[in-house]
N, C-alpha and C positions, 0 to 999 in steps of 0.2 A: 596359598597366598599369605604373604604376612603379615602381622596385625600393623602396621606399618600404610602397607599397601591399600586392606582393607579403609582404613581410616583415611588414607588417600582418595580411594575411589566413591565410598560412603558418604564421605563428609567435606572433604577439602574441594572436589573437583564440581559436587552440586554446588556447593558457597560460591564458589567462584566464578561458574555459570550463570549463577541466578543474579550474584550481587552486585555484576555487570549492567546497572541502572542507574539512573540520575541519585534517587533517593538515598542507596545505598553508598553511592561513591561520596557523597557531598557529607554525608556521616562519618566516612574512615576519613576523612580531610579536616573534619572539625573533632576529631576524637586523637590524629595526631597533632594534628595542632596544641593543640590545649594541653595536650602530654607533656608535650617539647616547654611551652610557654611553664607549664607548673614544675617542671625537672629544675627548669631555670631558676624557677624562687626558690626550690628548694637548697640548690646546690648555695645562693647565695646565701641562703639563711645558716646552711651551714659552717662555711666557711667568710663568714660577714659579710654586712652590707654597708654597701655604699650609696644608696639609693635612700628614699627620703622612709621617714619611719612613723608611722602611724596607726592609733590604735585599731583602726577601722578598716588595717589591708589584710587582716583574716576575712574582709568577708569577698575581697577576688581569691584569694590563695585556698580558702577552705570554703568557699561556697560557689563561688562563680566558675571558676576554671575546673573544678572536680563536679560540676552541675552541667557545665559545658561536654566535660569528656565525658560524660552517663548518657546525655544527648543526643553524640556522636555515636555513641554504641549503640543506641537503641533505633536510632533510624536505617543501622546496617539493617538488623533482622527485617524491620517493616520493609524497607523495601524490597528484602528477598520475597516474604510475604506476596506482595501484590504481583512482583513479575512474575513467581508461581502461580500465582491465581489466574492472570490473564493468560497466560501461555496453555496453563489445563485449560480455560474455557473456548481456546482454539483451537486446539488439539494439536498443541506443537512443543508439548511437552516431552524432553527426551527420555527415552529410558535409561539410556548410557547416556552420560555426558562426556561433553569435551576433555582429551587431556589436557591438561596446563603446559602448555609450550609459550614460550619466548617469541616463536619465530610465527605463531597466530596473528592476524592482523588486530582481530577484535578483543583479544587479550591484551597486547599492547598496549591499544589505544586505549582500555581501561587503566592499565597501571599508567600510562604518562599522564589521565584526567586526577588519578587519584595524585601524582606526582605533585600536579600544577595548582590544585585544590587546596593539596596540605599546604605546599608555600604561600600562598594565595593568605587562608585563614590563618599562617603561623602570623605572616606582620599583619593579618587585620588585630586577630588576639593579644599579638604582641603589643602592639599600639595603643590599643582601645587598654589594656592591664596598666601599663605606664601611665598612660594621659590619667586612669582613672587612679592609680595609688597618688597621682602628683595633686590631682582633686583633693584627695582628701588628706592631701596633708597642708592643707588651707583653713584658715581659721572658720570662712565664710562656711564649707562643710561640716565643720564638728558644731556648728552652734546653732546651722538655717536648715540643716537637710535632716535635722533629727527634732520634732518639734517638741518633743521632751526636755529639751534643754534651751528653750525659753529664757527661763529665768538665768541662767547660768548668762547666754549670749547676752542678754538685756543688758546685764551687770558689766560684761565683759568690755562692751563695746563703749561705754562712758569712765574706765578704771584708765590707771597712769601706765597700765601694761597693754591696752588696745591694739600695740605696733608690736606684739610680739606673740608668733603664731602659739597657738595652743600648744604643739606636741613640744615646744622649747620646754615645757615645765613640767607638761605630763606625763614625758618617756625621758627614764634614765638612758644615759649612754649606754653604751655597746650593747654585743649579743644579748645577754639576761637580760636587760630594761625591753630590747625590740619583742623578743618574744612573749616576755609578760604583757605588753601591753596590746601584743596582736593579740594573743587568748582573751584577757581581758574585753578588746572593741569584738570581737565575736562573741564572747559570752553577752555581751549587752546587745547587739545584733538580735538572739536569741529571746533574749529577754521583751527588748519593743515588739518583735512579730506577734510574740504568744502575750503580750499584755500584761508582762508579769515582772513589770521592772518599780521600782520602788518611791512610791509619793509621800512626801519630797525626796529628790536626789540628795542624799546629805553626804561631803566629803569623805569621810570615815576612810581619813590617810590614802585618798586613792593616791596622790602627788606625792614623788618621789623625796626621798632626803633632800634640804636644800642645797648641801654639797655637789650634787650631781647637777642641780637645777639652776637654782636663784644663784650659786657662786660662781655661775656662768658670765655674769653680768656685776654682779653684786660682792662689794668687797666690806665685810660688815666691822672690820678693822680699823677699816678705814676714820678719821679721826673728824668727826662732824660739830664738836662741840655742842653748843645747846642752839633752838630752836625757837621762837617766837610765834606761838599758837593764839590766835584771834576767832571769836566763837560770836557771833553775833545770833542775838534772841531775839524774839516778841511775844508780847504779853499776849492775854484772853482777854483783855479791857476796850471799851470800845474805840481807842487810840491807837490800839495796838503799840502800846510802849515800845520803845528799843533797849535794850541792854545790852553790854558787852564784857564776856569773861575774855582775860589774860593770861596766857600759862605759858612759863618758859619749860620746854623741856629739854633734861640734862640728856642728849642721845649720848655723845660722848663717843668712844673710841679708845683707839691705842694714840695718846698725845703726844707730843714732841720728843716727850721723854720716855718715849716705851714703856710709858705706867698703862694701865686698864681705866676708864673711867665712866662714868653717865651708865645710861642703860643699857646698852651693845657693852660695855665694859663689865658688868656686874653679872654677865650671862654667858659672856663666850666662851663653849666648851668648860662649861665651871658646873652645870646643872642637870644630874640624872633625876628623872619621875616615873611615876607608876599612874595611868587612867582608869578607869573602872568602867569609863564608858567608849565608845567608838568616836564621838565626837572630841576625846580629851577635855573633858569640862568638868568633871569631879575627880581632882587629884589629890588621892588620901594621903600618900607616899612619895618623899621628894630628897635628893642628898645633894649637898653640895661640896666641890672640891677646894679646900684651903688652902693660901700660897703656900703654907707648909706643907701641903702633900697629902695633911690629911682628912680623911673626911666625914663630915656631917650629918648624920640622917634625920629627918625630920617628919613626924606623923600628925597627924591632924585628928583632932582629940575624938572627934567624930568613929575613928577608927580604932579608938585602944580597945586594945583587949581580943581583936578579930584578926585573924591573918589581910594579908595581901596579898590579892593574887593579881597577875595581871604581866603584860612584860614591859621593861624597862625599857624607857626611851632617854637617848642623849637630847639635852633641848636644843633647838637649833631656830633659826629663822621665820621658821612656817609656826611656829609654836605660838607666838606674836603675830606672826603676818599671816595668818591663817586666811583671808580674805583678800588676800593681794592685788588680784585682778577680778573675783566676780563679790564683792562688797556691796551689802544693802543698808541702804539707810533706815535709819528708824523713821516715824512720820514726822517728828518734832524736826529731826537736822533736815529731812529733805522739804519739809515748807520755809523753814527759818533758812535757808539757804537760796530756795530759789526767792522766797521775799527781800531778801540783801541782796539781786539783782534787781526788783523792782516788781517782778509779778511773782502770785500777786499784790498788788499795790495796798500798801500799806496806810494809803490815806482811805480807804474804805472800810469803814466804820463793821468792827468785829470780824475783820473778815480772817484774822488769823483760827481764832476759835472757832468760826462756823469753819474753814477750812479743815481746820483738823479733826473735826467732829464729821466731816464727811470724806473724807480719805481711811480712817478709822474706820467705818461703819464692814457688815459685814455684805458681800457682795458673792452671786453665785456664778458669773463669770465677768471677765473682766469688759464685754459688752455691756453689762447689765451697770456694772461701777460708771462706763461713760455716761450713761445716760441720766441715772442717779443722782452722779454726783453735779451733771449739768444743770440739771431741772431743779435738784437742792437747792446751788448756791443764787439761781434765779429767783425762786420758789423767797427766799428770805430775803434778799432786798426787795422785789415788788411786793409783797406784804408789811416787812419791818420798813423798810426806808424807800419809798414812792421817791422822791425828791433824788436819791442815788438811784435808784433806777434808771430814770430818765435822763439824764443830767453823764452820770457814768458806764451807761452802757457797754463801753466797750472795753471798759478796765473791768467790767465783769464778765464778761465773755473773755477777753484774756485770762485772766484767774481760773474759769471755769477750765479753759485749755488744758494749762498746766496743773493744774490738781489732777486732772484724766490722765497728764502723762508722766506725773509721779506715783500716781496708783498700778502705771502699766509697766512702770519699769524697777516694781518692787513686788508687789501683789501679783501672784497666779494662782486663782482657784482651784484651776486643773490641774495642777500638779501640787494642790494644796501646801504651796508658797504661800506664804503671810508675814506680818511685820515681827519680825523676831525669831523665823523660821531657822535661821542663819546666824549662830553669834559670830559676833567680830571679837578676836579680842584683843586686840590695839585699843588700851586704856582699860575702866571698869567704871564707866557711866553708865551704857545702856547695859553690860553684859557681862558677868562677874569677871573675865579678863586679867587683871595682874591680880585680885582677890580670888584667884583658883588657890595660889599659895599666899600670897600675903594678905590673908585676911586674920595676921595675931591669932589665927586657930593651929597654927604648923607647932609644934613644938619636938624639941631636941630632947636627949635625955639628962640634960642639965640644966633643966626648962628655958631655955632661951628660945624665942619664935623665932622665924623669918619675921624679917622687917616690914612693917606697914606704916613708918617713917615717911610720909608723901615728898619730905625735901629730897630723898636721896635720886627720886626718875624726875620732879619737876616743884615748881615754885609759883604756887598761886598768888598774881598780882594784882588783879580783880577778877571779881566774881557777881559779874549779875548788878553794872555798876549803869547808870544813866549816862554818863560823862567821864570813863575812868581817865584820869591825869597824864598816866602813860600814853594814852594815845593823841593826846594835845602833846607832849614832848615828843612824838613821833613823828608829828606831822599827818597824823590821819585825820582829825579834825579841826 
């Protein structure tokens, strides 16, 4: 006989005998299935997709449908397994098995079960992979179904970018962005199962160039002129003073006259750097391109003498608007902001300063902060001010509210988020920001700095003023 035959009669015609079970046919039905459904993403990945793209369809493509088809293989064997078992314990175990014929009834009727089985589980699989990559290319997915990302969502969901799904900025276009970004939501798959993903999540350029992303939308040429910034404060006094800074800023553009201007002018495609850190926040090395062509290098005195190593980046959009859409306030803008809405209320004697002394404070989760900081701002009017207790009850219960949900949508313990976790760097109040380079430390080799000139991005027109003039010539008071 030949080895052919042998292997025919050995191996192919017992399989085939025995695998003639529920257990085994419902296995080769979910093992081609999932074959068929995974060929399918494969061949689109190969040749592009047209379908939605998201960091998180590695884990149907590379866990779920190759978990599926190992599933499917392994309940063939079991259930050879058991019909062997039960057939030897009845003694109707054959010695010779069946030839494989076509024209058997009971052979048949297993190939059209396994026939009807795979088509069966191809559109359940089929359907259930779609519906499910279409899930996750939902914002509600990448920010609720991973609770890691918290703070990210919290942030996300109050930003001027809230109406714009996540992968719009997180996945470059075409083939290379989809791929890197499936390996990517799989390797962080990966990462939450074994607990070994990194607190806090810090950006560290996950988001693509803004060419690819934000110019989707965003036209930074575009000619803005300047800007009218109104910054309302209050004092620690038991008044709670008000003041108000004024700053015009120069955004600028490409004007009328196809000159460069303001800030978007004085940066576009004009500014190569070097970071030293993941965050980009210590930039030793920075050149800039002259309308004559040529160009400027600038080092930061911090750095004479030592190389630089690092790689170069063209500045672009996110280099500024690094915080686009998941933006945390520091404590000061988020009280003094919601207090210029009216809670909390400002006629409640210190209550800016006990406020931010207890938003401040350190908390070991963010349960522990609600309560805290409820019991706190109670805890000091019934003590200090009997008379506002009783009298304003409910403006402190308001207050206490919103201090609980400015702690909860900036502060996460658990993924040790806190106030400054996050720099922004739009400006350089809370966070060195335009003083990465303009802080008069940049120097050329014909000692000229970069500019720390504050007129050339904006024009302070009050600062920290009780009544400034401009806003009675405004009309705001």
């Amino acid at each position: 006989m030949t080895p052919l035959g042998r292997f025919k009669r050995n191996w192919l015609q017992p399989l085939i005998f025995l695998g003639n079970n529920p257990i085994s046919l419902i296995g080769a039905g979910l093992t081609t299935a999932s074959a068929l459904v995974l060929i399918g993403f494969w061949v689109v990945d190969a040749f592009g997709h047209g379908g939605p793209s998201n960091p998180y369809i590695g884990i149907i493509i590379d866990l779920c449908l190759p978990g599926l088809f190992v599933f499917g293989l392994l309940l063939v064997p079991i259930g050879v397994w058991f019909r062997r078992r039960r057939l030897r314990a009845v003694g109707q175990l054959p010695s010779v098995y069946p030839r494989i014929d076509l024209s058997d009834p009971v052979f048949r009727h297993a190939v059209d079960f396994v026939v009807i089985a795979t088509f069966i589980n191809f559109v359940i699989v089929g359907t259930a992979s779609y519906r499910g990559v279409a899930y996750m290319d939902t914002s509600n997915f990448c920010g609720q179904a991973c609770h890691v990302m918290a703070p990210e969502w919290a942030a996300y969901a109050v930003s001027s970018h809230a109406h714009v799904a996540c992968t719009e900025c997180h996945i470059a276009s075409g083939i290379p962005g989809f791929i890197h970004a499936k390996v990517n939501g799989t390797k962080q798959l990966f990462q939450v199962m074994f607990d070994t993903y990194p607190r806090p999540i810090m950006a560290e350029n996950k988001v693509p160039a803004a060419r690819t992303t934000c110019l989707n939308c965003h036209n930074p040429e575009k000619y803005i002129g300047d800007r009218l910034l109104i910054k309302t404060s209050y004092g620690d006094d038991e008044k709670n003073s008000v003041t108000h800074s004024l700053v015009l800023l120069h955004i600028g553009g490409h004007d009328q006259f196809g000159h460069l201007s303001g800030i978007h002018g004085a940066h576009l495609s004009r500014i190569e750097y070097i970071a030293t850190d993941a965050n980009n926040q210590t930039i030793p090395w920075s050149a800039r391109m002259n309308d004559d062509g040529s160009i400027t290098e600038y080092l930061s005195s911090d750095a004479q003498g030592r190389p630089i190593r690092g790689e170069k980046h063209r500045m672009d959009c996110l280099d500024c608007h690094n915080r686009a859409a998941h933006s945390f306030d520091t404590p000061e803008d988020a009280l003094n902001k919601a207090m210029a809405k009216g809670v909390p209320d400002a006629r409640l004697p210190f209550v800016h300063k006990e406020s931010l002394t207890l938003i401040k404070a350190s908390y070991a989760s963010q349960a522990e902060a609600a309560s805290k900081i409820t019991t706190g701002l109670e805890d000091f009017y019934r003590s200090q001010y009997p008379a506002v207790w009783s009298q304003q009850r409910a403006q402190i219960d308001q207050a206490a509210q919103i201090l609980v949900s400015i702690y909860g949508k900036n502060v996460f313990p658990f993924m040790k988020v806190t106030w400054g976790t996050h720099p922004d760097n739009i400006g350089h109040n809370a966070y060195p920001g335009c003083f990465r380079c303009h802080d008069g430390n940049h120097n050329a080799k014909d000692g000229k700095s970069i500019t720390n000139d504050c007129s050339v991005c904006h024009n302070l027109l009050a600062v920290d003023e009780a009544n400034p003039k401009q806003l009675a010539d405004l009309g705001f008071q």
